[in-house]
C-alpha positions as CSV (number, residue, x, y, z in Angstrom):
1,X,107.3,-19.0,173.4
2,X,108.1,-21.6,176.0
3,X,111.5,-20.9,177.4
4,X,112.6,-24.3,177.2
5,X,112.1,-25.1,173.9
6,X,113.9,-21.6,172.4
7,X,117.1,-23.1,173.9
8,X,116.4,-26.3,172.1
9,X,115.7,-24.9,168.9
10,X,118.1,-26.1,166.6
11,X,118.5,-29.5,168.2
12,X,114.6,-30.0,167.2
13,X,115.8,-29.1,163.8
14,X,118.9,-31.9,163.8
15,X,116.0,-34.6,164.9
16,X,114.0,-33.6,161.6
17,X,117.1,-33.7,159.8
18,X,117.9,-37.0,160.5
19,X,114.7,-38.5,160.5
20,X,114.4,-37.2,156.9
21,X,117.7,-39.4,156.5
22,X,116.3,-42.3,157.8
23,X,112.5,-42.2,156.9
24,X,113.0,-42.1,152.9
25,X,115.5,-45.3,153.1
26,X,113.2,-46.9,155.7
27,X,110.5,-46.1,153.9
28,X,111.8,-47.8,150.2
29,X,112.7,-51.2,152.1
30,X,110.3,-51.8,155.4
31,X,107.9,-54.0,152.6
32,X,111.2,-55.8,152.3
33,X,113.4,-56.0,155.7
34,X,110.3,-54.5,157.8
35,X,110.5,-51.1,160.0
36,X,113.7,-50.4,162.0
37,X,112.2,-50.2,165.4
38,X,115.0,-49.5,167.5
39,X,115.9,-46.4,165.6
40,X,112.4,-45.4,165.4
41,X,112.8,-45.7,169.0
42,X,115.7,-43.5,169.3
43,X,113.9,-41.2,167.8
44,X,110.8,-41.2,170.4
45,X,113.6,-41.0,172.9
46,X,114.8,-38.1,171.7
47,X,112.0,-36.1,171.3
48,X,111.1,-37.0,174.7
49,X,114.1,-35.7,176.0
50,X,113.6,-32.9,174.3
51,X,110.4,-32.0,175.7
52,X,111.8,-33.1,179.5
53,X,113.0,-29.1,180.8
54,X,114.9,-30.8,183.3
55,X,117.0,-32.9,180.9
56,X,120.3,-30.9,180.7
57,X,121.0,-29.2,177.2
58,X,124.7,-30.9,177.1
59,X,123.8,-33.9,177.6
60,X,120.6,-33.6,174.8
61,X,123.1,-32.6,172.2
62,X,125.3,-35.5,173.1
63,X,122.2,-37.5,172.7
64,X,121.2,-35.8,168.9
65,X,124.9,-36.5,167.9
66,X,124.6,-40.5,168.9
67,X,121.2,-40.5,167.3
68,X,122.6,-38.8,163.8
69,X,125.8,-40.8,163.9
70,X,123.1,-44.2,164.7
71,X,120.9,-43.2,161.2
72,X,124.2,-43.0,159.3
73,X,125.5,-45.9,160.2
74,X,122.0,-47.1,159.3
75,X,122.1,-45.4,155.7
76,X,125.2,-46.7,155.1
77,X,124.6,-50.5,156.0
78,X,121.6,-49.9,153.7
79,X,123.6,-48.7,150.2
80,X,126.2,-51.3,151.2
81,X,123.6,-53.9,151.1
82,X,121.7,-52.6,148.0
83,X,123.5,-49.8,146.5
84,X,121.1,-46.7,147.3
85,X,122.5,-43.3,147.6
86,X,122.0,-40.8,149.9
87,X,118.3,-39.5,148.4
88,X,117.0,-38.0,151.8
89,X,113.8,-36.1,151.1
90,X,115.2,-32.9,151.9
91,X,118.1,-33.6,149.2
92,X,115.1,-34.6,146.9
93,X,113.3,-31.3,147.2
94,X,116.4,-29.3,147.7
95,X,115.5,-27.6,150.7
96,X,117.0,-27.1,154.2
97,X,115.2,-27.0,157.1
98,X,114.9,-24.2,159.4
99,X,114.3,-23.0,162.6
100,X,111.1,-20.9,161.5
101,X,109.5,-24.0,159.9
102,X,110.1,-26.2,162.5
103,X,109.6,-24.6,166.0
104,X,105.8,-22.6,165.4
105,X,104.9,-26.7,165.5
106,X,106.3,-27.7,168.5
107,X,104.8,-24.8,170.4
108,X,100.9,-24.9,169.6
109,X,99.4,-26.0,172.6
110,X,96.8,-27.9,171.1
111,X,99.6,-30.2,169.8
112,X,101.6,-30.2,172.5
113,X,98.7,-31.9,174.7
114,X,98.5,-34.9,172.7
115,X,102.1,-35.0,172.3
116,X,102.5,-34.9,176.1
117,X,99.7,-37.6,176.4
118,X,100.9,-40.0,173.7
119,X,104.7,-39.8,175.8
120,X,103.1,-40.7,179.1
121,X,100.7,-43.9,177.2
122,X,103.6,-45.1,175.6
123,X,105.9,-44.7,178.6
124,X,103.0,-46.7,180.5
125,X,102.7,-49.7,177.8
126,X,106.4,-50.0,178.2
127,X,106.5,-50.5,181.7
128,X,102.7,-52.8,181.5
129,X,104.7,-54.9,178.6
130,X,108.0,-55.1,180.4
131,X,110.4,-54.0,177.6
132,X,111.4,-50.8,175.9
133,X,110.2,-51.3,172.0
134,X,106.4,-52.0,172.0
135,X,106.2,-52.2,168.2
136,X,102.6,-50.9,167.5
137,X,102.8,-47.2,168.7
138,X,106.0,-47.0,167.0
139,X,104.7,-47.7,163.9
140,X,102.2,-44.7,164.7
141,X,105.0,-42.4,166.0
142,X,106.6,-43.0,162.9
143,X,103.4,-42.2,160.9
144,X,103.4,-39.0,163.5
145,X,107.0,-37.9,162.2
146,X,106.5,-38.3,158.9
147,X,103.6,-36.0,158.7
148,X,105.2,-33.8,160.6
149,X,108.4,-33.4,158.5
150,X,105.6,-33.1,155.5
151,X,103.8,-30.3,157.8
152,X,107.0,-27.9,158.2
153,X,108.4,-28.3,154.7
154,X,105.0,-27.3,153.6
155,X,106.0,-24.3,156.3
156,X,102.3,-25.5,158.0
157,X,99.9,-25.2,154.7
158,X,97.9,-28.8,153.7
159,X,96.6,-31.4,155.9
160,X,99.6,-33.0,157.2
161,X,99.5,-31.2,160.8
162,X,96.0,-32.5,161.6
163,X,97.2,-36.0,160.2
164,X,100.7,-36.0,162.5
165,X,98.4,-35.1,165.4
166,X,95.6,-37.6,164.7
167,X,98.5,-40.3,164.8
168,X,99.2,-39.2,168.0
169,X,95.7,-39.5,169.3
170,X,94.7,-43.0,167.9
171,X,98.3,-44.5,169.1
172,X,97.6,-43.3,172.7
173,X,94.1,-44.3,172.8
174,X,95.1,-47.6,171.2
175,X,97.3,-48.2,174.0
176,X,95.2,-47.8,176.4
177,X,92.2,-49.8,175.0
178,X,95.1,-52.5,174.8
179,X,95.7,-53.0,178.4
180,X,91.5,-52.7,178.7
181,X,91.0,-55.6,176.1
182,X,94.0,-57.7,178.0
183,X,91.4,-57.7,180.7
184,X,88.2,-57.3,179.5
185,X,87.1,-60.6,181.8
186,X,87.5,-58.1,184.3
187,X,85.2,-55.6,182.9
188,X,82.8,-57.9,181.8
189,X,82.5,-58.6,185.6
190,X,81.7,-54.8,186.6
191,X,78.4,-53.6,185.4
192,X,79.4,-50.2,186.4
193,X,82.7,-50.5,183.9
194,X,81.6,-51.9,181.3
195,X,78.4,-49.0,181.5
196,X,81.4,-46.3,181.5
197,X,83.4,-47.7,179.2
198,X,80.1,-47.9,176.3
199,X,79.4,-44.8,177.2
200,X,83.0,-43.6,176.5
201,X,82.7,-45.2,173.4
202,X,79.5,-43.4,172.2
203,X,81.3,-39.9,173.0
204,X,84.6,-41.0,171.0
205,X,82.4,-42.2,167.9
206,X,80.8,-38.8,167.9
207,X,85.0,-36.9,167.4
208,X,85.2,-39.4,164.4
209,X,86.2,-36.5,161.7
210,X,86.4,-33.5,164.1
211,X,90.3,-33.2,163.5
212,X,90.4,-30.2,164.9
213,X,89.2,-31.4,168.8
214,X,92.2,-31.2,170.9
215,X,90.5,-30.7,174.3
216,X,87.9,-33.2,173.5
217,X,90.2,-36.2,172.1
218,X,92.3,-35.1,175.7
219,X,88.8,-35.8,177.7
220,X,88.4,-38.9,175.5
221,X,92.2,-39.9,176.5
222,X,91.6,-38.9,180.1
223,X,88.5,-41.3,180.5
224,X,90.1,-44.3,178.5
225,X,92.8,-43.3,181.5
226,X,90.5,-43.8,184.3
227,X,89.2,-47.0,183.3
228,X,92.8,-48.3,183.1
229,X,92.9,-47.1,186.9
230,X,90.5,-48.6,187.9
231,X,91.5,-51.9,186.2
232,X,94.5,-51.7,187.8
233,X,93.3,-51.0,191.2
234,X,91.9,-54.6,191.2
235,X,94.7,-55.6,190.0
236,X,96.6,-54.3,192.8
237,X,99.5,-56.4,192.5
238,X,100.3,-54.4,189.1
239,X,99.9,-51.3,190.0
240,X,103.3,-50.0,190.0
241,X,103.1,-50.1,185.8
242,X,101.2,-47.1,186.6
């Protein structure tokens, strides 16, 4: 087990905890006030910081407490507003979680490499964009955590860990094909591009349903990634988003 994350243990658990707070309220009213993005956010955030092994431990439990006391404040303007109680899905299904359903997750490498590569996408499309919140791959995230709290209350059984990593996957590659389609003039222009990049597209079509393709949807990522390079290489007055 990596060292790191066995001294983090527990503070993975509190983020699932208070995701299950907020998901099952945000959940009942996003049709209705839309999705809390800057919690969602804080959530990315956090597991981000959880992963970094050179963010000091003090200063990540400081972080889980603000994010925890941030959800209930959330919770709470919600039942003042329209009278729900606290029905968290964990209170729902009476369970607590634990260390043993939620670590075994975090750890399987497979995971862990899309995990890695959705957290340097999204930190890209936030420097590209210019802001913090770039709503679209936090709706995905979102989707992500959801599945995952599904995936170790199930303790791993069903489909739910394939689905949490396949949100990962799409939401990086989406991001990426973003930035390509915000300059596809450019690659329309290159014969050699636009030849790599339909030839890219061939090889993703044929992982369509092949859920359990780690390495490959990494190569897929990794080429969507050198195209953006190269993109941004003409564009050499940009390239400090990278």
């Amino acid at each position: 087990m990596t060292g790191y994350i066995e001294e983090r243990e527990g503070l993975l658990v509190a983020l699932l905890e208070a995701y299950c707070s907020f998901f099952t309220k945000d959940n009942l009213l996003s049709l209705i006030d839309g999705r809390s993005f800057e919690d969602i956010l804080g959530f990315l955030d956090a597991l981000e910081c959880i992963h970094d092994e050179e963010y000091p431990i003090t200063e990540l439990n400081t972080l889980i407490q603000e994010l925890t006391e941030m959800v209930k404040c959330y919770v709470d303007s919600i039942e003042e507003v329209y009278g729900y109680k606290d029905i968290s899905c964990l209170r729902l299904s009476g369970e607590r979680l634990t260390k043993a359903q939620v670590v075994p997750f975090f750890i399987e490498a497979e995971f862990r490499i899309l995990l890695f590569a959705f957290f340097d996408a999204y930190d890209f499309m936030t420097k590209y964009k210019q802001t913090d919140k770039v709503d679209a791959p936090l709706v995905e995230f979102n989707n992500f955590m959801s599945h995952m709290l599904r995936h170790c209350l199930e303790h791993g059984r069903g489909m739910n860990g394939d689905r949490a990593s396949g949100h990962l996957y799409r939401s990086t590659v989406d991001i990426y094909k973003q930035f390509i389609v915000d300059h596809k003039n450019l690659v329309y222009s290159d014969n050699n591009l636009m030849t790599e990049l339909m030839e890219l597209r061939k090889v993703e079509m044929g992982l369509v349903g092949h859920s359990e393709m780690a390495e490959g949807k990494k190569g897929i990522i990794d080429s969507y990634k050198v195209i953006v390079d190269h993109i941004l290489h003409v564009l050499s007055p940009l390239d400090e988003v990278r």
